[in-house]
N, C-alpha and C positions, 0 to 999 in steps of 0.2 A: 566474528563468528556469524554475526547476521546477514554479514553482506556476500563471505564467504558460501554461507548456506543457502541464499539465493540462488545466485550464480551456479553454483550446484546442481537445484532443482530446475531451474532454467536450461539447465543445459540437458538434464534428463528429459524434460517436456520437449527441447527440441527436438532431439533425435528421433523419441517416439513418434510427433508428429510429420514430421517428412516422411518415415518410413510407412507412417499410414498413408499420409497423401497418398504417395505414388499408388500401392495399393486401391484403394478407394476409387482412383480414378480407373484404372484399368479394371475394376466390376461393373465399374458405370458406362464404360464404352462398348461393355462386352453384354450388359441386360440395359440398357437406356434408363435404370431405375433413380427416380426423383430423388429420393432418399440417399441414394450413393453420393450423387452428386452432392448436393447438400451438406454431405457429410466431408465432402475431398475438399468442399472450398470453406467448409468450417476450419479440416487440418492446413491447411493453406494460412486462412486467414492466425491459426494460432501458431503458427510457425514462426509469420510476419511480426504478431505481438514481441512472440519470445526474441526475437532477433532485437526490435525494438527498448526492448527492455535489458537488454547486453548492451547496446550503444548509449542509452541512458545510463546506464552504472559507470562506464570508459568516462563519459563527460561528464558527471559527478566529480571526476578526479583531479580535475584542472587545479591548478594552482589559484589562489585568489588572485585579482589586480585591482587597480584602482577604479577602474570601473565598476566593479565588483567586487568591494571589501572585505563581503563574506560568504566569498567563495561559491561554486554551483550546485552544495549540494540539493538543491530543486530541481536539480534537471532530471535526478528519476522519477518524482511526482508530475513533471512533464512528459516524460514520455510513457507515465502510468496511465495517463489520462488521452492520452493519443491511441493508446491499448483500447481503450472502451469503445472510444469513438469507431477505430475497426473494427471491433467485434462486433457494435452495432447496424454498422454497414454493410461491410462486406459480410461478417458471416450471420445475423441474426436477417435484415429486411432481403437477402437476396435469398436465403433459404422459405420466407414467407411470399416471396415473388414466385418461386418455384412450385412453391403447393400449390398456389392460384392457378398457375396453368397447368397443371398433373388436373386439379379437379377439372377445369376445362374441355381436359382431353386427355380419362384417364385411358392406360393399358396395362393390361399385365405383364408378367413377367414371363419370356418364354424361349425356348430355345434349347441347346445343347449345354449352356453355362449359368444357367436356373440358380446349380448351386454356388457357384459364387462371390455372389453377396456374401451370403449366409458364413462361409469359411474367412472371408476378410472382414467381416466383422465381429464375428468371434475371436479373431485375430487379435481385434484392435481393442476388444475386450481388455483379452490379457495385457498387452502391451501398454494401454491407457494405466490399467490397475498399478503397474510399476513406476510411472511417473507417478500416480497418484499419490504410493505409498510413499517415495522418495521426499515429495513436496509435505507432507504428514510430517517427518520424519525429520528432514530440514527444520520447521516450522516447530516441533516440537523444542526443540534446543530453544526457542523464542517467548515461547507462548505463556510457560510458567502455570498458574492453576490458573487460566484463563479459560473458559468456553470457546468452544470455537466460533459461534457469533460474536460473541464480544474482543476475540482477536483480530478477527476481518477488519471489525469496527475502528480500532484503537489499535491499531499493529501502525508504526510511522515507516513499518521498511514497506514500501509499496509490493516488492516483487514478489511475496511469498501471497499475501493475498490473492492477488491476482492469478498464479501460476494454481494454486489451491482452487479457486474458483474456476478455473479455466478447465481445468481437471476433472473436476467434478464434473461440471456442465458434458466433457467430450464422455463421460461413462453415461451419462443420462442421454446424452443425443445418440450414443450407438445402440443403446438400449431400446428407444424411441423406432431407433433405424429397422433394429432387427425386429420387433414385433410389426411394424408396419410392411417390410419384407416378407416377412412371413407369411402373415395375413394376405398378403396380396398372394401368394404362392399358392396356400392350400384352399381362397374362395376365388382364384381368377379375375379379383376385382381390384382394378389400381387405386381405387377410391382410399384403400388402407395407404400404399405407399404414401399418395399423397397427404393424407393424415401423419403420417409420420414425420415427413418433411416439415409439416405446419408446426408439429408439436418442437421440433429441432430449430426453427425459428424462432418461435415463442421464447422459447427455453434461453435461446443466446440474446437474444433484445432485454433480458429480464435479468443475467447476470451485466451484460455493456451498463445497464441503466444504476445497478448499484454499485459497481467498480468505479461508474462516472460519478456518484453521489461521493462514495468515502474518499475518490482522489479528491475531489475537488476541495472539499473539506482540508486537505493533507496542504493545497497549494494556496489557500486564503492562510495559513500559518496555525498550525495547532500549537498551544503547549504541553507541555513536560505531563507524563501521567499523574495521579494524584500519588502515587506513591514516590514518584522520582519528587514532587513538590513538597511531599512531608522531611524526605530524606535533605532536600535541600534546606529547606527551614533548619529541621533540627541541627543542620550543620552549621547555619548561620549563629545561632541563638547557642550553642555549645560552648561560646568562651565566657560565657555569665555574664558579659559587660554588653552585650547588644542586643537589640531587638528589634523584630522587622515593622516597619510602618504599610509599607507595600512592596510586594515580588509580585514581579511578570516574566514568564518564561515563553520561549518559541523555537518551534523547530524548524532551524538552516535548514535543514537537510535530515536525514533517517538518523546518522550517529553524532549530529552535530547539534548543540541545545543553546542557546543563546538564555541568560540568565540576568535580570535587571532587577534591584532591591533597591531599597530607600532604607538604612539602619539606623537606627537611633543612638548617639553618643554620649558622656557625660561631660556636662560644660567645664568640668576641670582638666580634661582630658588635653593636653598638648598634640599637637601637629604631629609626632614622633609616633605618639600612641595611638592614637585614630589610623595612621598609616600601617600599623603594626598590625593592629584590630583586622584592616581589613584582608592584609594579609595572609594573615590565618583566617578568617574565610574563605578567602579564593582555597585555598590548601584544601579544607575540610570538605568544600564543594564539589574541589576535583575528586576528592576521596571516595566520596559519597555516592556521586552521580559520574562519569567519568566523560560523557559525552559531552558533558558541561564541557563546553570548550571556548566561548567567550562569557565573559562575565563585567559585570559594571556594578559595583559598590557605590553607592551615594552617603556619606555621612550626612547626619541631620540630630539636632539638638533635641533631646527627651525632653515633651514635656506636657504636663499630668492635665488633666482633664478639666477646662475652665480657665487655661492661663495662655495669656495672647503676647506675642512679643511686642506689641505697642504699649501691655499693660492694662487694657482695656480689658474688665470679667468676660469669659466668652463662654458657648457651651461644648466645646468639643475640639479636639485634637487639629493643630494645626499644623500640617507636612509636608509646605513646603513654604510660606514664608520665613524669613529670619532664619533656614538652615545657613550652617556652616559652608565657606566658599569652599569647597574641595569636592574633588570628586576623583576616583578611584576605579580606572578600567585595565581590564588585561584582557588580551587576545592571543591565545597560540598562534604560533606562527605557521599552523600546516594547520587546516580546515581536516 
């Protein structure tokens, strides 16, 4: 559903943004206005992201190899982060290069085609608000009672963040566009367009910088939410005979979860039964959590607080001397 729902809104953000581009450009050839432009090489540059962010999902899909044992799904948090970097290039410092020379050498707006700016951007108004609502709406199916800061934040599927922020950002920069337009129109002073321009710079340098902050986070390896962590636990610790010493969880990829425990067994427990044990873990894991899709069980010998397997009084919990030789992994075979 999530990946589905991506690509969705990804594909609604494309369309809108091409059809503004072209647009956009053709108001800016027709009144030379800073802010047009600005605006054509932002839909340009979010067009480029969206594409971007379609060929990351395709390579995501690869088969694992041995090179690669599990599998690519990081290559959308790669090229989520390739996203940022454009937006903060091409569309946020070339939109702040542009006001520099608008204040330089501002002019008004003038001519037989005054109005439109004005009509293609109220345009691109409406037409933004529909990808907007789209990527909302997508994104909803995901979110659950999340806030929408704290989905930006802790969302593992890159695209929906990004295409949400991108979104937003192009209703705030046409916003920007059109009072700075404006302004220039009814006082003759280009000094607004230029304003305008700057503010549509700022604006996209300020989202590249936090998409670059949560991707990058997403590609140092996050784990499991706390609640996919309790769910795991509880399914670990569910057949009464086991208990976790330590879990460490990381995300492959957005539906991929990579799951690593240390359980505790009972010293009378045969070879049969400990392999039995952990198997119904893995079972309960998948249940539980479903993106869990590789897992590694470690058995290790329970034992209470003070007692050392040399024999020597200790004061605490020893987890990983003297465990049992066994160890217990499975991997699906399709990432």
């Amino acid at each position: 559903m999530a990946a589905n729902g991506g690509t969705k809104a990804i594909v609604a953000a494309l369309a809108a943004n091409l059809t503004i581009a072209v647009l956009k450009f053709v108001a800016f050839f027709l009144t030379a206005s800073s802010s047009m432009l600005a605006e054509a090489i932002h839909s340009v540059a979010d067009s480029g992201n969206q594409l971007l962010l379609l060929i990351g999902g395709k390579s995501a899909r690869k088969a694992a190899s041995p090179e690669h044992p599990f599998g690519y799904g990081r290559e959308r948090y790669i090229y989520a982060f390739i996203v940022s970097i454009v937006l903060f290039s091409v569309g946020g410092l070339f939109a702040l290069f542009e006001a520099w020379e608008k204040l330089q050498h501002p002019h008004a707006i003038e001519g037989d085609f005054w109005w439109v700016p004005l009509a293609v951007l109220i345009g691109a108004i409406v037409a933004e608000s529909f990808s907007f609502r789209t990527a909302i709406i997508e994104s909803n199916h995901v979110r659950g009672k999340q806030g929408w800061v704290s989905f930006v934040r802790t969302a593992k599927q890159p695209e929906l963040p990004v295409i949400l922020l991108e979104d937003l950002g192009a209703l705030l920069g046409l916003v920007f566009a059109l009072v700075g337009v404006s302004m220039t129109l009814i006082t003759g002073n280009g000094i607004w367009d230029a304003a305008g321009t700057g503010m549509i710079g700022l604006l996209l340098v300020a989202i590249a910088v936090v998409l670059a902050i949560e991707t990058k986070s997403l590609l140092l390896g996050e784990s499991a939410t706390r609640d996919d962590v309790a769910r795991i636990s509880e399914a670990i610790e569910a057949g009464g005979h086991n208990r976790i010493i330590h879990l460490k969880t990381l995300h492959l990829g957005p539906e991929e979860l990579l799951v690593a425990a240390k359980i505790s067994v009972g010293a009378a427990q045969t070879g049969r039964d400990i392999a039995a044990a952990i198997d119904g873990a893995e079972s309960r894991i998948r249940t539980a959590v479903p993106t869990a899709r590789v897992i590694y069980l470690e058995p290790d010998l329970h034992r209470e607080v003070g007692q050392r397997t040399d024999g020597v009084s200790g004061t605490g919990q020893v987890s990983g001397a003297g465990h049992i030789s066994a160890e217990a992994g499975s991997q699906d075979a399709q990432a």
